[in-house]
TIPA-147070 format. One record per residue (C-alpha): residue number from 1; residue in one letter; chain; y, z, x. Coordinates in pm, whole numbers. Layout:
REM residues N
<pt><i>NUM</i><aa>a</aa><ch>A</ch><Y>Y</Y><Z>Z</Z><X>X</X></pt>
...
***
This chain:
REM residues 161
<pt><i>1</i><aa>x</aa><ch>A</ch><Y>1876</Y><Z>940</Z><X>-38</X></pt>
<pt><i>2</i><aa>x</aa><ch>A</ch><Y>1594</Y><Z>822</Z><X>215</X></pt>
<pt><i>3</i><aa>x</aa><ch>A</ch><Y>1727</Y><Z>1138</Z><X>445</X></pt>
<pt><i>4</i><aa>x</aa><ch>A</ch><Y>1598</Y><Z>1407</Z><X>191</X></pt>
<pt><i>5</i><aa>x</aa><ch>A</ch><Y>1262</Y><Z>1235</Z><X>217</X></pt>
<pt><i>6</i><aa>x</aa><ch>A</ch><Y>996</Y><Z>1333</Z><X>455</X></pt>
<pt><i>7</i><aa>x</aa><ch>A</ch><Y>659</Y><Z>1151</Z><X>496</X></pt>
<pt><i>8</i><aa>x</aa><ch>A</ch><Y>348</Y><Z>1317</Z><X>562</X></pt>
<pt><i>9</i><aa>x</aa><ch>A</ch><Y>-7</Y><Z>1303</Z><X>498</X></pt>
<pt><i>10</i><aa>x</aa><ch>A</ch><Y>-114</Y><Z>1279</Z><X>192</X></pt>
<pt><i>11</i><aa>x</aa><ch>A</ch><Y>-241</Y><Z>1620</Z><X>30</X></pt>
<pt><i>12</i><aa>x</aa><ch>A</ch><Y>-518</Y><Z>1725</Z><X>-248</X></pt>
<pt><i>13</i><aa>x</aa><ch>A</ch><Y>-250</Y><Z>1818</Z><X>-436</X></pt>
<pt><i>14</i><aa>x</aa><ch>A</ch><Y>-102</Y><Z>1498</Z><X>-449</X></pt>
<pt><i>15</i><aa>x</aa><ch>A</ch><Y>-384</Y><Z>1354</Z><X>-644</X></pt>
<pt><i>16</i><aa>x</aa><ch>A</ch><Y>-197</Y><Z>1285</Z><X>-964</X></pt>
<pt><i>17</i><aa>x</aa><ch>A</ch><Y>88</Y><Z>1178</Z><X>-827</X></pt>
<pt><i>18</i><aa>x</aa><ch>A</ch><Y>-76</Y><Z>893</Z><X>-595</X></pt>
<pt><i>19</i><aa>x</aa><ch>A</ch><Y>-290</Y><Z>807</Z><X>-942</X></pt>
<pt><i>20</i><aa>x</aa><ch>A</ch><Y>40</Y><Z>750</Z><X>-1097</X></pt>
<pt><i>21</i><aa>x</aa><ch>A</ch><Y>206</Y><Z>519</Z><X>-844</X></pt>
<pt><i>22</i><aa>x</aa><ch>A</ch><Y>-101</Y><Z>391</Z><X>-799</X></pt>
<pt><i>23</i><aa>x</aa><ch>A</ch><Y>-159</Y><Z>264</Z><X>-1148</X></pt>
<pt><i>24</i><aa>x</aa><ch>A</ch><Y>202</Y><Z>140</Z><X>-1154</X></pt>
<pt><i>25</i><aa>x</aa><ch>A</ch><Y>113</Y><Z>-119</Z><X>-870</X></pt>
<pt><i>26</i><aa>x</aa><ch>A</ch><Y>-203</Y><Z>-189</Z><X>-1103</X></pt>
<pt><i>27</i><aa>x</aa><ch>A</ch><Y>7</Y><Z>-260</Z><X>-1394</X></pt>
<pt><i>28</i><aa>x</aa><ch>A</ch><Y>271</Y><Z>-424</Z><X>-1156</X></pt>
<pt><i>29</i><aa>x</aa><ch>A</ch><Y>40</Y><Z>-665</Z><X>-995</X></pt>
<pt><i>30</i><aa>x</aa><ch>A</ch><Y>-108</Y><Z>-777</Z><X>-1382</X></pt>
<pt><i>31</i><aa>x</aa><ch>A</ch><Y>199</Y><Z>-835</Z><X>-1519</X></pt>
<pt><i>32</i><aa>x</aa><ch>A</ch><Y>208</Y><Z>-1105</Z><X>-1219</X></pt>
<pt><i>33</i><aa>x</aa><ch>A</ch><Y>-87</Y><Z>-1268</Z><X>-1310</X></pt>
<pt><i>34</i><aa>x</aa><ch>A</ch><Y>-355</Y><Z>-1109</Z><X>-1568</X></pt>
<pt><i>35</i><aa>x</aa><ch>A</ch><Y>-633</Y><Z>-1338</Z><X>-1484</X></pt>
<pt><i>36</i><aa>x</aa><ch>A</ch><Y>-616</Y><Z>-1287</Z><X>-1105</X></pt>
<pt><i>37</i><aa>x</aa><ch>A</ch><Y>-573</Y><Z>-897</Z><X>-1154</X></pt>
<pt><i>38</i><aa>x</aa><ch>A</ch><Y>-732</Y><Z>-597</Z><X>-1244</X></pt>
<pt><i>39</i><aa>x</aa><ch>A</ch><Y>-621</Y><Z>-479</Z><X>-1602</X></pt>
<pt><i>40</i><aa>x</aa><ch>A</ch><Y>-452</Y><Z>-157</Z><X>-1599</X></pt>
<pt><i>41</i><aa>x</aa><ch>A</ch><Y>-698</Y><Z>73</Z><X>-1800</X></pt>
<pt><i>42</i><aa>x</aa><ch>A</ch><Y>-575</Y><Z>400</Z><X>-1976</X></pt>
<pt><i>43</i><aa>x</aa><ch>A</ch><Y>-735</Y><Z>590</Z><X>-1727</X></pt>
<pt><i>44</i><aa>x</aa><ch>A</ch><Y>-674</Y><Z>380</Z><X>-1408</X></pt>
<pt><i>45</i><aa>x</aa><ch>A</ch><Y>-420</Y><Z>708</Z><X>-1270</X></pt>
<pt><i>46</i><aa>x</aa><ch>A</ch><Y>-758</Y><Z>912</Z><X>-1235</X></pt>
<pt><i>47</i><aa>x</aa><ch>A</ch><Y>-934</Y><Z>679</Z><X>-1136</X></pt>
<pt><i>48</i><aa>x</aa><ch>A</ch><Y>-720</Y><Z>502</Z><X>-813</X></pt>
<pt><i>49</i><aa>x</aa><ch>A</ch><Y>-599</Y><Z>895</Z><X>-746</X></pt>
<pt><i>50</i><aa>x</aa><ch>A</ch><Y>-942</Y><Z>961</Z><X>-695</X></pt>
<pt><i>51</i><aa>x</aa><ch>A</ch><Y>-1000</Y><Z>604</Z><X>-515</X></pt>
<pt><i>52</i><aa>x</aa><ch>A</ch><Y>-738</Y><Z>694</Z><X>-261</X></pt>
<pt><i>53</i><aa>x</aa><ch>A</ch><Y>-861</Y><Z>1011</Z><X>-219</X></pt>
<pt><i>54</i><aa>x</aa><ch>A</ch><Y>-1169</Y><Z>906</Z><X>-88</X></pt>
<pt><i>55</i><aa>x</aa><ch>A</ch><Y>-1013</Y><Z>645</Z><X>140</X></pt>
<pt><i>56</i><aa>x</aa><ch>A</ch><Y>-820</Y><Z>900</Z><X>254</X></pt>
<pt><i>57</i><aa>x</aa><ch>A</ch><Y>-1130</Y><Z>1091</Z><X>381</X></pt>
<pt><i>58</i><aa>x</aa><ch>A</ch><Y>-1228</Y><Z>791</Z><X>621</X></pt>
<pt><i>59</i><aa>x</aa><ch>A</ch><Y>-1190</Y><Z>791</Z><X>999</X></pt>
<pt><i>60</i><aa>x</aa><ch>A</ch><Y>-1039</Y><Z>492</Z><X>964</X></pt>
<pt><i>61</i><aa>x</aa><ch>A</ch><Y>-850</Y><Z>504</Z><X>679</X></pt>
<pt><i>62</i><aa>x</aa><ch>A</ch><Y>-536</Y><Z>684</Z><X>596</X></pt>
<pt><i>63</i><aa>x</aa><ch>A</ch><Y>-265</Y><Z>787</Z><X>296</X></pt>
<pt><i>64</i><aa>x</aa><ch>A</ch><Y>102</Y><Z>895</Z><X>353</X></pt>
<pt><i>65</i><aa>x</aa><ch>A</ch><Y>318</Y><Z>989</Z><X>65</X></pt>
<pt><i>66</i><aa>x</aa><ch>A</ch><Y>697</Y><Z>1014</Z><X>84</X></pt>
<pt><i>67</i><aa>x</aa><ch>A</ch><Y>763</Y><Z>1339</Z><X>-11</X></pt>
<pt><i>68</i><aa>x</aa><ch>A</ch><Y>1143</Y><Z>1420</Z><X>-187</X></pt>
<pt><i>69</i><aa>x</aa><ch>A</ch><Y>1219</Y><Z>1799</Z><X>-236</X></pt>
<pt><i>70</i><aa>x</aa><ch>A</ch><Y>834</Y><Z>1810</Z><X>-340</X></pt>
<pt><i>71</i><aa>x</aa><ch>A</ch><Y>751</Y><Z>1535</Z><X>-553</X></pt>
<pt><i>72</i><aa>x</aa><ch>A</ch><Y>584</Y><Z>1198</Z><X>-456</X></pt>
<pt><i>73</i><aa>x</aa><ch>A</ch><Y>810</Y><Z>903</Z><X>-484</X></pt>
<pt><i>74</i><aa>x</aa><ch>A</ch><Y>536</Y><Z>658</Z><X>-283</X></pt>
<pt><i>75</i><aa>x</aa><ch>A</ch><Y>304</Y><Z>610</Z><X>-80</X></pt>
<pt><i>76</i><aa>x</aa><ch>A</ch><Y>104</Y><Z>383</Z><X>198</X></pt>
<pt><i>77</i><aa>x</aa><ch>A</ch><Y>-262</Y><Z>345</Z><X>194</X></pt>
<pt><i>78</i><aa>x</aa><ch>A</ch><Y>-321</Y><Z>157</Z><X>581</X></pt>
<pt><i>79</i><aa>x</aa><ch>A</ch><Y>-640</Y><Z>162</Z><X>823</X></pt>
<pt><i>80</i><aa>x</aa><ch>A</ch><Y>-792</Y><Z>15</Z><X>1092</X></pt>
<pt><i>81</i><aa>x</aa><ch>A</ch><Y>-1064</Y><Z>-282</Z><X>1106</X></pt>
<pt><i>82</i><aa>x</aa><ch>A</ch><Y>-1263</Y><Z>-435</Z><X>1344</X></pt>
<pt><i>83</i><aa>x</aa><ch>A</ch><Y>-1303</Y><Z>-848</Z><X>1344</X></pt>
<pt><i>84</i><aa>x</aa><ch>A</ch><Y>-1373</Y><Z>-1027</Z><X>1026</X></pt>
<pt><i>85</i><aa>x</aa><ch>A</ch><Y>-1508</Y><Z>-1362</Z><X>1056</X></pt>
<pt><i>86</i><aa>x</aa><ch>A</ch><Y>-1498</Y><Z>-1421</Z><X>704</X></pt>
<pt><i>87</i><aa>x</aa><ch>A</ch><Y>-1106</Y><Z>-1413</Z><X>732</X></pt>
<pt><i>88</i><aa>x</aa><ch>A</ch><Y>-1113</Y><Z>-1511</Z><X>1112</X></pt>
<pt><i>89</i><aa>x</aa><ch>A</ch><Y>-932</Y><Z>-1224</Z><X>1235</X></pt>
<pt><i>90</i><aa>x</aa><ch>A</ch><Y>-1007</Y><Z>-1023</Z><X>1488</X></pt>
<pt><i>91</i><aa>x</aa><ch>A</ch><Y>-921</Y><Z>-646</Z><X>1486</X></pt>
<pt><i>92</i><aa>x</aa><ch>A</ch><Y>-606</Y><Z>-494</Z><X>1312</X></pt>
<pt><i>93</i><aa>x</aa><ch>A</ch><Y>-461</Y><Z>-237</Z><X>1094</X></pt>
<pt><i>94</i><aa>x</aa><ch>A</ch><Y>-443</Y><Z>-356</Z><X>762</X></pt>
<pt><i>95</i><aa>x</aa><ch>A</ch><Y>-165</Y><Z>-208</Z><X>506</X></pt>
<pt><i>96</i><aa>x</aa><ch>A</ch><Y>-430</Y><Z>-187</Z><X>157</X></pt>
<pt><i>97</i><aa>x</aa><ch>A</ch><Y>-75</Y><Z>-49</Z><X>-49</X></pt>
<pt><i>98</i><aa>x</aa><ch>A</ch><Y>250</Y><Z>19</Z><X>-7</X></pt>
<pt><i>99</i><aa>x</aa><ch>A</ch><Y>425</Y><Z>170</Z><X>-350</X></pt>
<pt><i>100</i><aa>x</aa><ch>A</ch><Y>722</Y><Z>318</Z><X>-415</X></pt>
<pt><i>101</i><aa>x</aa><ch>A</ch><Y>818</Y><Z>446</Z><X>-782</X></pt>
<pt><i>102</i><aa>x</aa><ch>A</ch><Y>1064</Y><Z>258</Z><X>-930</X></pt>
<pt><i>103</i><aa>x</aa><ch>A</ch><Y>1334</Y><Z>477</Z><X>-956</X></pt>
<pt><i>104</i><aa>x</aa><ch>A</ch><Y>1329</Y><Z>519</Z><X>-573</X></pt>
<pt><i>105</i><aa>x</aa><ch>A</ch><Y>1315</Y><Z>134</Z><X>-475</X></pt>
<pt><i>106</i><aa>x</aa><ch>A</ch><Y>1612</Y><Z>20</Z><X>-281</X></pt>
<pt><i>107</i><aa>x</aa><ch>A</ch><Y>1683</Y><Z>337</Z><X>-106</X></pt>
<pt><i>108</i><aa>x</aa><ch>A</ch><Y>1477</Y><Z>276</Z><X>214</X></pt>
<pt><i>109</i><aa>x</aa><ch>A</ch><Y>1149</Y><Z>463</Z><X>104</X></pt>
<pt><i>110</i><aa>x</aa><ch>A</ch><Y>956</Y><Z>175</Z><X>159</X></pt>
<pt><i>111</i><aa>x</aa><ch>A</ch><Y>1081</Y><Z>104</Z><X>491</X></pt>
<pt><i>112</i><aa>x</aa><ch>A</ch><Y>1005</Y><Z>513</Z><X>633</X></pt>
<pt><i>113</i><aa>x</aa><ch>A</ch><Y>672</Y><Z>445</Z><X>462</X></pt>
<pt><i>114</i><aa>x</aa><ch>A</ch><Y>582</Y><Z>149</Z><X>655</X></pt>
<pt><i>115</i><aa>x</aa><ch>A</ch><Y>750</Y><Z>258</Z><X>1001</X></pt>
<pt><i>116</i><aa>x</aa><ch>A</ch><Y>512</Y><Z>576</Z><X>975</X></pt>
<pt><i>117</i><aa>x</aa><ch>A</ch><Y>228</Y><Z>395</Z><X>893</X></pt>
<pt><i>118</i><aa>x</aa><ch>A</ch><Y>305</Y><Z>111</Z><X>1165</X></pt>
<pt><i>119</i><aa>x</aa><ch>A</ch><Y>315</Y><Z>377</Z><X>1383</X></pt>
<pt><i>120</i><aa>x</aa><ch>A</ch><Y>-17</Y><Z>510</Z><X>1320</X></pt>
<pt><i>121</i><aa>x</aa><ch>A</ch><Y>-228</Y><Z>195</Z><X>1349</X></pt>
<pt><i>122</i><aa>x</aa><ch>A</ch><Y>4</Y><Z>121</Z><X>1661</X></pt>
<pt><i>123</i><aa>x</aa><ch>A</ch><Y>-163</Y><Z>479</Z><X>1769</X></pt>
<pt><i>124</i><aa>x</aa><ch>A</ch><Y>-519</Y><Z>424</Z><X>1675</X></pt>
<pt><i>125</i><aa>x</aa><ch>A</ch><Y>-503</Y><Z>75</Z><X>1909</X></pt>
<pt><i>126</i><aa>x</aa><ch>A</ch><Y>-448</Y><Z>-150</Z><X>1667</X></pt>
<pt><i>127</i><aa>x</aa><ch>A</ch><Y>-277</Y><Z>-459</Z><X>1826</X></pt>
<pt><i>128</i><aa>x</aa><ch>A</ch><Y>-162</Y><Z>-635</Z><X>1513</X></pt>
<pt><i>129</i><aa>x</aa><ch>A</ch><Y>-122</Y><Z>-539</Z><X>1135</X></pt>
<pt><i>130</i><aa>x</aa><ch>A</ch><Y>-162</Y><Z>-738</Z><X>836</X></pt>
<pt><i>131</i><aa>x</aa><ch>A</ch><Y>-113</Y><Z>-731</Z><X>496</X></pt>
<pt><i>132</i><aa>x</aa><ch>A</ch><Y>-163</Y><Z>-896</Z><X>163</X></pt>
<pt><i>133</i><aa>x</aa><ch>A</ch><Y>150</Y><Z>-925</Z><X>-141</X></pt>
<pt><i>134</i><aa>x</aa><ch>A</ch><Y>132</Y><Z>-1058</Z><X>-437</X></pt>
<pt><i>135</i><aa>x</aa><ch>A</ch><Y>309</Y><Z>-1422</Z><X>-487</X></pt>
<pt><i>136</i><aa>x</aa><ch>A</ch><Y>533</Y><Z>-1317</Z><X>-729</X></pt>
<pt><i>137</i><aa>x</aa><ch>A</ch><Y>615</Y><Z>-1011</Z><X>-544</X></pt>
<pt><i>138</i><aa>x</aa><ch>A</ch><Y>914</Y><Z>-1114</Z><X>-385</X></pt>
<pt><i>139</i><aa>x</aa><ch>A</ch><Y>1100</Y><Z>-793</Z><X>-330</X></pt>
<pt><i>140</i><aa>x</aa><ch>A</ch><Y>756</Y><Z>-679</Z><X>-140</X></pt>
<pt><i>141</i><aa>x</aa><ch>A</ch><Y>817</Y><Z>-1032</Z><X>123</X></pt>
<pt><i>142</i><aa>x</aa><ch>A</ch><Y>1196</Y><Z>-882</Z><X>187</X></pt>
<pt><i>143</i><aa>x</aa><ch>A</ch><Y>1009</Y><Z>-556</Z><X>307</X></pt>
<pt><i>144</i><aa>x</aa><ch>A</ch><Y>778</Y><Z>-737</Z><X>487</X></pt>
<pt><i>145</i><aa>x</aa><ch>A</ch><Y>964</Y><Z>-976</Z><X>655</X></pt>
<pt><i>146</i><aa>x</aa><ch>A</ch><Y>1232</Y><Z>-744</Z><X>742</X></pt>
<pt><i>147</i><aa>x</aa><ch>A</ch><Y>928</Y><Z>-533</Z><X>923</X></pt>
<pt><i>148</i><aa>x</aa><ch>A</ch><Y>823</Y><Z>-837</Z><X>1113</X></pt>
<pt><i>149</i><aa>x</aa><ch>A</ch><Y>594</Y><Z>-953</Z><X>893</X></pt>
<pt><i>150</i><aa>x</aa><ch>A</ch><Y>519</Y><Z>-1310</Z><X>904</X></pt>
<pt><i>151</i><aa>x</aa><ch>A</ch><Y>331</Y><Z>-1542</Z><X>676</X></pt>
<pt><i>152</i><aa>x</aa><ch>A</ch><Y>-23</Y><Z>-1654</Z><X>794</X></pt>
<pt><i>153</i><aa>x</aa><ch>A</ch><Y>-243</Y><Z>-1657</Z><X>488</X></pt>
<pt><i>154</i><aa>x</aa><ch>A</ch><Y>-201</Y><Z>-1843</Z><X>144</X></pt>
<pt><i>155</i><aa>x</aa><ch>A</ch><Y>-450</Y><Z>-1751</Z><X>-122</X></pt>
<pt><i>156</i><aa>x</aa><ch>A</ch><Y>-581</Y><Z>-1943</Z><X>-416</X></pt>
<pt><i>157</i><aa>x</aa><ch>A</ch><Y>-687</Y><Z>-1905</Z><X>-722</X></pt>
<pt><i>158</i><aa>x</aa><ch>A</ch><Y>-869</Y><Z>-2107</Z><X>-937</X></pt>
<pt><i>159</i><aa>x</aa><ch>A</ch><Y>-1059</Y><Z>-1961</Z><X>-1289</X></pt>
<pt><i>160</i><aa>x</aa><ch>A</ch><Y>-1440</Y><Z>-2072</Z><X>-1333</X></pt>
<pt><i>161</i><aa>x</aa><ch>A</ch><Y>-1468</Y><Z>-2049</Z><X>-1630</X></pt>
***
């Protein structure tokens, strides 16, 4: 199925659709863990369709949706940043998202999404990428690792209250 999709830049018109997946990973990632995550709100599609939209419009910052006969069955949200001595990096792309819907998963969408988007920071002069998954997200670390991903970073969480 992958052949049939194409990936380009993402589109005004594919507000609703990046909303959508978007809200899915938001939902996704609470289901995980609801006291490390944001709740998914009943109007979370508008508002992270809107969110990505104005990433999007960033000189550093980029969307790509995979594209089958028209419709949006994912998407990558990746872009570049400079050294961060808070999380002692220096420079890199960073992959913020990386969704595919769920009736599309297994099919190698994910993989032409991150290629393309690997590709782009590679362009821009970034000399590493990074990203951040969800523990739980284990299907995500396949991806990953298959991509040449490797493990660097463990976060914790404790509650405060």
């Amino acid at each position: 199925m992958s052949a049939a999709v194409t990936v380009r830049p993402a589109e005004p018109g594919d507000l609703e659709a990046l909303g959508r997946l978007g809200s899915l990973l938001v939902a996704e990632h609470y289901e995980f863990d609801p006291l490390r995550f944001l709740p998914p709100l009943p109007d979370m599609p508008q508002r992270y369709g809107e969110f990505l939209e104005s990433q999007s419009k960033g000189p550093d910052r980029f969307v790509l949706v995979a594209d089958l006969n028209g419709a949006v069955v994912g998407y990558v949200f990746g872009g570049i940043e400079g050294a961060d001595y808070m999380v002692l990096r220096g420079p890199a792309g960073v992959i913020y998202d990386l969704v595919v819907d769920p009736d599309h998963r297994q099919q190698g969408v994910g993989k032409m999404l991150m290629d393309n988007a690997l590709r782009i920071l590679a362009e821009r002069g970034a000399p590493r990428a990074v990203l951040s998954t969800a523990e739980k997200n284990v299907n995500a670390h396949h991806l990953f690792e298959h991509e040449g991903f490797r493990r660097t970073m463990i976060e914790m969480t404790r509650e405060l209250g």
